[in-house]
VMD Tcl script that draws the C-alpha trace (Angstrom):
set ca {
  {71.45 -7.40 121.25}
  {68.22 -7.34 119.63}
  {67.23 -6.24 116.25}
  {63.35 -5.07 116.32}
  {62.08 -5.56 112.72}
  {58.62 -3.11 112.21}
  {55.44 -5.38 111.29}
  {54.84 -6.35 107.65}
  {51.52 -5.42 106.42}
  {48.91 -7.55 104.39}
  {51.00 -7.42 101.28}
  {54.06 -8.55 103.13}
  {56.13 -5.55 103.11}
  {57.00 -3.15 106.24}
  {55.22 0.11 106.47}
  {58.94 1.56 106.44}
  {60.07 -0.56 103.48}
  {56.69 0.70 101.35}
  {57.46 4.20 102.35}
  {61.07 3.84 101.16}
  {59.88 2.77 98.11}
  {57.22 5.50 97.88}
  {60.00 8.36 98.09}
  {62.27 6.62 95.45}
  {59.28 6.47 93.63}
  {58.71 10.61 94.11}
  {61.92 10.83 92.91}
  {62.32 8.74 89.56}
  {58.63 10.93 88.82}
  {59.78 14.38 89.21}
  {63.10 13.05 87.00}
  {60.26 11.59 84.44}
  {58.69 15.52 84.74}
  {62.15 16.69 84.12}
  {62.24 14.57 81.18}
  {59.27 15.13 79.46}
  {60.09 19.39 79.76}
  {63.29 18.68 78.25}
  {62.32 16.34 75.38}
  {59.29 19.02 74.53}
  {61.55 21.83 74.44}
  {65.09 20.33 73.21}
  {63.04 18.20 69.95}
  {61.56 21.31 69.03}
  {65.05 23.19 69.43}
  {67.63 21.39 67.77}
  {69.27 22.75 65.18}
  {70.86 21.39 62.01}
  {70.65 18.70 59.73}
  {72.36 16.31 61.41}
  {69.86 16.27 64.04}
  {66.72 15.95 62.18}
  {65.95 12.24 63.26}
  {66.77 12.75 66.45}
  {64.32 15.41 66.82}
  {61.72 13.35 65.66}
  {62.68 10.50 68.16}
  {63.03 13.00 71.30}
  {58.82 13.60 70.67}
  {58.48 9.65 70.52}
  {60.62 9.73 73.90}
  {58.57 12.62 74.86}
  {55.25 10.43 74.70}
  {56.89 7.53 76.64}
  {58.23 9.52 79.35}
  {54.70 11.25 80.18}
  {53.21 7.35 80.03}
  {56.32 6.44 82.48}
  {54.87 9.20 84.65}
  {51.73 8.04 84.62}
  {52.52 4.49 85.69}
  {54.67 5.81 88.48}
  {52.69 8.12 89.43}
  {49.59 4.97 90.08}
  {52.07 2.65 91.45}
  {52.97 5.84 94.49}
  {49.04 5.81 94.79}
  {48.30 2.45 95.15}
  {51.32 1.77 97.62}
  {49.28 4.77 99.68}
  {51.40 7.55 98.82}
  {50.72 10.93 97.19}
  {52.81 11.50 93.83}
  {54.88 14.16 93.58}
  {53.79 17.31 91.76}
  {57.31 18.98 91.76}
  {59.46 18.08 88.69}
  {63.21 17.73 89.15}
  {64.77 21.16 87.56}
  {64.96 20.85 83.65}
  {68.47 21.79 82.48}
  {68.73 23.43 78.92}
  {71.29 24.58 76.25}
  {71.33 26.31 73.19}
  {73.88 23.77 71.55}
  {72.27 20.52 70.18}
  {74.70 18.30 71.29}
  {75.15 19.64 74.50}
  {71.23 19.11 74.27}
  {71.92 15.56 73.68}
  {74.21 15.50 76.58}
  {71.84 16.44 78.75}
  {69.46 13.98 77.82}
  {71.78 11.00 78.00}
  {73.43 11.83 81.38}
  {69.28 12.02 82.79}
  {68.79 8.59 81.15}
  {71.73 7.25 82.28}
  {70.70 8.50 85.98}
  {67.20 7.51 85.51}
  {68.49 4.01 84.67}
  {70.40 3.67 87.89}
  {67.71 4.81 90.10}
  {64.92 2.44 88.40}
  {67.22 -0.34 88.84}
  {67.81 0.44 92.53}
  {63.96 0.60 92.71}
  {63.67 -2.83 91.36}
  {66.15 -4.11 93.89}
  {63.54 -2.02 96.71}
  {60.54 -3.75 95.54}
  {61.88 -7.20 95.03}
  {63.02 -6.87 98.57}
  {59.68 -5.68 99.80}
  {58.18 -8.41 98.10}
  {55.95 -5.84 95.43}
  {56.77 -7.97 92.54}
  {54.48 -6.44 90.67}
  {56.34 -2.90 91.10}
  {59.60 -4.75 90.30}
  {57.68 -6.02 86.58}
  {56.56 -2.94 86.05}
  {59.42 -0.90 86.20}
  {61.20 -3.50 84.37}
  {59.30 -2.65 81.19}
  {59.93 1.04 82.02}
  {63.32 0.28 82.53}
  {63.38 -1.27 78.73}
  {62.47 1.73 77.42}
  {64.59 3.98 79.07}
  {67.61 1.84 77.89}
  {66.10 2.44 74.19}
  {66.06 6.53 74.60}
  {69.90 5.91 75.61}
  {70.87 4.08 73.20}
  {69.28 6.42 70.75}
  {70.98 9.40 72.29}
  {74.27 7.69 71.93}
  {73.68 7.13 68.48}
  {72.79 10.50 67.67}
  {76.32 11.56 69.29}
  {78.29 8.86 67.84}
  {79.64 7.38 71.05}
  {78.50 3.73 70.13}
}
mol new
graphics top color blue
foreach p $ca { graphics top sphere $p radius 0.5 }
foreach p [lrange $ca 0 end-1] q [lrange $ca 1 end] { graphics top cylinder $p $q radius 0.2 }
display resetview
């Protein structure tokens, strides 16, 4: 029994390896879309006192997700894919800390997904990729642990 491997390209990595990688990629940037709706909308929404610095860090988060977007988006175009233009479906409430909620469980799954996509690229050999989405990755952990702050679970 024979196992037929496809042809790497000049970078090393199979055409069907870079295309996996180009749809997980899709993915984490219509989550990133998804996150940058929800940050506008939820750190202009909160309400009460207790969430006033919170508010003010879901614009910061805001700013970083759209610059996560970016990034993504240029690594799907230079591994010759097209980037998504669909966002993920933002979720909303009109209770801040289900707000907050929200927000952590999509870090928390955005998290798992980058660090699957680091295991893709290392394996594809796109080290690069796998550096780059390890600073992403950094900040991502940063807007969780803020979000668990803000609801008191740490």
């Amino acid at each position: 029994m024979s196992t037929k491997t496809e042809p790497a390209d000049a970078e090393g990595a199979s055409s069907s390896m870079k295309d996996e990688i180009i749809r997980g990629l899709n993915e984490d940037l219509a989550r990133e879309y998804k996150a940058i709706i929800q940050y506008v909308v939820f750190s202009n929404t909160l309400k009460g006192a207790e969430y006033g610095d919170i508010a003010e860090q879901l614009k910061k988060h805001a700013s970083q997700e759209l610059a996560h977007a970016l990034e993504v988006a240029r690594q799907v175009d230079y591994l010759g894919g097209d980037p998504t233009m669909k966002g993920k479906e933002a979720e909303y409430s009109q209770d801040s800390k289900t707000m907050l909620e929200i927000d952590l469980r999509a870090e928390q799954e955005t998290i798992k997904n980058y660090r699957e996509r680091i295991r893709q690229a290392e394996r594809a050999g796109e080290f690069a990729l796998s550096e780059t989405l390890r600073d992403i990755i950094a900040e991502e952990q940063d807007h969780e642990i803020d979000l668990k702050d803000a609801l008191g679970l740490r």
